[in-house]
C-alpha angles and dihedrals in degrees: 000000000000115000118196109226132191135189111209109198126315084016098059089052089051088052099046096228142048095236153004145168113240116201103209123174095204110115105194086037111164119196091253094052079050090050095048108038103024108030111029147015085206130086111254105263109258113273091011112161129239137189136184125199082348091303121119123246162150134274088255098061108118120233135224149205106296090003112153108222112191129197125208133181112241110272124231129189140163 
């Protein structure tokens, strides 16, 4: 299964590109289970934000065949 994956802003710089497709074989694969065995060999920074298919949510949503999964920095602001 090919997952669509983007880096917004710092993330993007930790990363070292804006995007990539990720072949994974996992069929009950979670954003957090992409993160950890197919992105990364570091723990997600704290309040990081994730979106699938452009919708908001947590580190439990399931992911599909084709699905976009995004990754921003937490955002501050005063």
């Amino acid at each position: 299964m090919q997952i669509n994956v983007k880096y917004f802003a710092s993330m993007r710089e930790r990363m070292g590109c804006a995007e990539q497709q990720v072949q994974v074989s996992e069929l009950s694969l979670t954003v957090e289970k992409l993160w950890q065995g197919y992105l990364a060999d570091v723990p997600l920074p704290v309040n990081t934000l994730v979106a699938v298919n452009m919708e908001y949510c947590d580190l439990t949503t399931p992911l599909g065949e084709g699905d976009e999964v995004a990754f921003f920095p937490p955002v501050t602001g005063g």
